[in-house]
N, C-alpha and C positions, 0 to 999 in steps of 0.2 A: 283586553286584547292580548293576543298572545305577544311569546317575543320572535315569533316569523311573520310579521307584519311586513316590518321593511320586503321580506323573500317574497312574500305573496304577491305584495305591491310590484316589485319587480317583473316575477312570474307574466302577472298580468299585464304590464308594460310591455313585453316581450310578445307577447302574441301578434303574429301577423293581423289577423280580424281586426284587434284594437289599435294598430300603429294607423293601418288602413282609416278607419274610424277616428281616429285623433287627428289625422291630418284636413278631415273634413273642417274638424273642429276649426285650427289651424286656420285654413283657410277662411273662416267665416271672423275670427275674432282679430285678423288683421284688419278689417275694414277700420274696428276702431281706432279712434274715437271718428263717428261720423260727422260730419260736417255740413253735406248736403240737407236740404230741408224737406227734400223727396224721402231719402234715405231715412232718415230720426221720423217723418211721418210714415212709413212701410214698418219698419222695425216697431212702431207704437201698434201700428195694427196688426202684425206678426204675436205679439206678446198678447193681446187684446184677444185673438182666437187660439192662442194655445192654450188658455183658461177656457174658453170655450172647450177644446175640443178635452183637456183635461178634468172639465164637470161633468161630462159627457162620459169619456170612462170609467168616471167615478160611480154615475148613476146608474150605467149598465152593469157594469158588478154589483151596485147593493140590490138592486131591482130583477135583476137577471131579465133585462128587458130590450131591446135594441132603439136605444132612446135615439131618437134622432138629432141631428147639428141644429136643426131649425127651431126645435123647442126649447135644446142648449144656450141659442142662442138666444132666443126668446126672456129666458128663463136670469140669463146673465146681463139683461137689458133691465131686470127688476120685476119680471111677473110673479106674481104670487100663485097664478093659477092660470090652466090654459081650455079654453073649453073643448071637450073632445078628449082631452088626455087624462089618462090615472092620474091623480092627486099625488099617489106614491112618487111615481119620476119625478114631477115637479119638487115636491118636497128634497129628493134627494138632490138632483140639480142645487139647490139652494144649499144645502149641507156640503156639497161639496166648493161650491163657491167661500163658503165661511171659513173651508178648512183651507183651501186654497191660500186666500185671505192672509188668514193668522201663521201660515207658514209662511209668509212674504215677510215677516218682520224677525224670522229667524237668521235672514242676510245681518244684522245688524246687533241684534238681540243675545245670537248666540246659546239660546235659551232652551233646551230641552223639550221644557215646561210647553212652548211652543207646539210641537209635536205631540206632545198630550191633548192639550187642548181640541186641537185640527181631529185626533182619533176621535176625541169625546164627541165632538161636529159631527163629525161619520155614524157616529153611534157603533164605532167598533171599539169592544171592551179587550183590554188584557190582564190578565193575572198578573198580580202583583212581583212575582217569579219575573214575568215576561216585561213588565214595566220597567224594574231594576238594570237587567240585561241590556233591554236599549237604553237606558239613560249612561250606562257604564258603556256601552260600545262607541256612542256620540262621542262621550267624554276622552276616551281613550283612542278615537281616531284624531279629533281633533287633535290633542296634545302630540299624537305621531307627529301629524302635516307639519303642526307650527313648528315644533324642534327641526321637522329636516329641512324648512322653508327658511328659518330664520337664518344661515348661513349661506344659499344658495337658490338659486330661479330653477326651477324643478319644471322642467317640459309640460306642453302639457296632456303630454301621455300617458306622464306619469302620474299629474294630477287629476285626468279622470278616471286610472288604474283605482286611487284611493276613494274614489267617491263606489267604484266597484266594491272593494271591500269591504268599504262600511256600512253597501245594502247585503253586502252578501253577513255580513256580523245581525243585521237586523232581520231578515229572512229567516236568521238559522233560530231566530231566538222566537220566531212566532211559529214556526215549524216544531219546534219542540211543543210552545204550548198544545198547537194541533191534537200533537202525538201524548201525547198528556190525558189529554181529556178526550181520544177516542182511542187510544192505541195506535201502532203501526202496522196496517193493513198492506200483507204483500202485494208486489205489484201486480198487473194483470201484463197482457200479452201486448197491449198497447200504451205502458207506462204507468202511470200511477193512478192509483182510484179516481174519479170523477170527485167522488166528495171530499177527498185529502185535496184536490187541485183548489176546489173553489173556496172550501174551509181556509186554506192558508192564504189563497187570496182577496177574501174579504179583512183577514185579520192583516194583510200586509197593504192592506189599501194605502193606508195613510206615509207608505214610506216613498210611496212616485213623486209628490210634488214637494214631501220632506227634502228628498234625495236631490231632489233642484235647486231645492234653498241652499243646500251642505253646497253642489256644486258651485252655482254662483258666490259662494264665499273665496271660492280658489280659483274664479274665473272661467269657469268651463261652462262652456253652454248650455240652455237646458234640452231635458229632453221630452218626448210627446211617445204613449203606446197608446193601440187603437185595443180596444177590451178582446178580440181577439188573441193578438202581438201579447198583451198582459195572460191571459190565460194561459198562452204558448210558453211563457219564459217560468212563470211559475209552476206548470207542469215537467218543462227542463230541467229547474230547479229541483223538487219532491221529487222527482221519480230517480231511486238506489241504481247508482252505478258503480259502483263492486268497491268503491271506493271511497272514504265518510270522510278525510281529513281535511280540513279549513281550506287547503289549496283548493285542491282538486273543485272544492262546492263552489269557489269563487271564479274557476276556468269556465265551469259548465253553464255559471251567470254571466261572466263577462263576452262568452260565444253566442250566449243566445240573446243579449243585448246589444254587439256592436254595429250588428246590419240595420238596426233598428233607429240607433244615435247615430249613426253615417245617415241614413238616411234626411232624419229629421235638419239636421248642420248644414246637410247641403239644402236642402227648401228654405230654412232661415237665411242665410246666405241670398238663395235665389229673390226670396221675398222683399228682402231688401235692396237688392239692387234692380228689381222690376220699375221699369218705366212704363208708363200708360200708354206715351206715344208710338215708341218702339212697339211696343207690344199691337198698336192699333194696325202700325205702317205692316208689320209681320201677320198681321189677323188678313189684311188685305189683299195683300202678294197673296197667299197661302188659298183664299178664294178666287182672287185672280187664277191662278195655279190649275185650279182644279174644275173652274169654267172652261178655261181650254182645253183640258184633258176630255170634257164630259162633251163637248161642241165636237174635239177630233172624233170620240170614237163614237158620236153619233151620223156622220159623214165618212165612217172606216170606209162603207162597203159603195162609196163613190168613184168610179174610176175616173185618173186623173185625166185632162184634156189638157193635150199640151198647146191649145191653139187658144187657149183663155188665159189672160195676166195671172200670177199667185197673186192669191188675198191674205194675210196675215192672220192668223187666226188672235 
């Protein structure tokens, strides 16, 4: 890590996008600790489909397939196999589930090692070059966080600025290998090659639900991309903007992520404080609502008789 860590960190603290974005956060991680037994049962199932929908982008990048939630979901229920569907999604579904998995015990573990493993799951390989790199970026974010944390409570904008930087230290290290082993192909008129996009994000698969593990170490929520959203930010990412230095590559990660983790914060958030009944009483009104509206304007063209009682509609 370099020694503009702390300025990056900052840098990206300071962006509008992320402060906006952080406060999502904010808001969702004061609920804790929940108490409600609605609430600890919403948030179980919140956590229970973002692995869902997290296998699910996993599988659509290694498959280049538009696997669906329902087989996702199928598939995270324990199928081995779905009749009708490629063998391949299935399998990958399952590969992602294991890497999932074994990053879940990176909260506690600490373990790099971890993160190898989950890649090995993926069946995405890195060169030995690229292995070192991320095992020295882990290592040297960590040690930033714990030094600046251990004297003081660090917002937490600042602590999901760091979880920025140290995808952006880990992107940069599988973009090289990329560029290693096919060259760097100028960009086109639309951003970066099709094959530089997907090449670096198959090899950077393994750092979205890594990067959740890192976060939930410093409390910050996790986050969910739809393989879209994933393809979007990794092509933000590769594609030359006149400008290569450490900053600059973690601005144009942290912009193209914050709408995405605003997003996600406020759904967890909502998900968890979702009442069934509310939600029933509100489903009802809302068709009530809308039978009146569909009853008036099938009687628009009735003219009124002022000599018959009003009926309520």
């Amino acid at each position: 890590m370099n020694v503009d860590t702390g300025q990056v960190v900052e840098r990206i603290a300071a962006l509008p996008a992320v402060r906006q974005a952080a406060q999502t956060a904010a808001d969702l991680t004061e609920l804790w600790p929940l108490t409600s037994a609605m609430h600890m049962d919403n948030d179980a199932r919140y956590c229970e489909n973002l692995q869902v929908r997290l296998s699910r982008l996993a599988a659509c990048v290694l498959t280049d397939a538009d696997v669906s939630m329902a087989d996702a979901e199928f598939v995270y229920e324990g199928a081995d196999m779905i009749p009708g569907r490629p063998q391949e999604e299935v399998d990958a579904l399952n590969a992602a589930n294991d890497a999932i998995e074994t990053l879940d015990e990176f909260t506690s573990s600490h373990d790099v090692h971890d993160l190898f493993d989950a890649a090995a799951a993926l069946g995405v390989t890195w060169s030995g070059a690229t292995t070192t790199a991320i095992g020295d970026a882990v290592a040297n974010v960590e040690q930033f966080v714990s030094e600046r944390t251990e004297t003081t409570v660090e917002p937490i904008t600042w602590r999901y600025a760091a979880t920025v930087v140290l995808l952006d230290e880990l992107l940069r290290a599988v973009t090289a290998q990329f560029t290693a082993d096919n060259g760097a192909e100028l960009p086109t008129a639309g951003g970066a090659p099709e094959a530089r996009v997907r090449g670096v994000a198959t090899l950077a698969l393994p750092f979205i639900p890594f990067i959740n593990a890192f976060a939930a170490t410093l409390e910050v929520p996790q986050i969910c991309l739809t393989a879209e959203q994933y393809h979007g930010v990794v092509a933000a990412y590769v594609t030359p903007n006149g400008d290569d230095s450490a900053d600059d590559a973690a601005v144009v990660l942290a912009q193209a992520l914050a709408p995405i983790a605003g997003a996600e914060w406020r759904k967890h958030r909502e998900d968890v404080l979702w009442d069934p009944k509310e939600a029933k009483a509100r489903a009802r009104e809302e068709d009530e609502r809308k039978n009146k509206e569909a009853l008036a304007a099938k009687f628009a063209h009735v003219k009124d008789d002022p000599t018959k009682p009003e009926v309520e509609l």
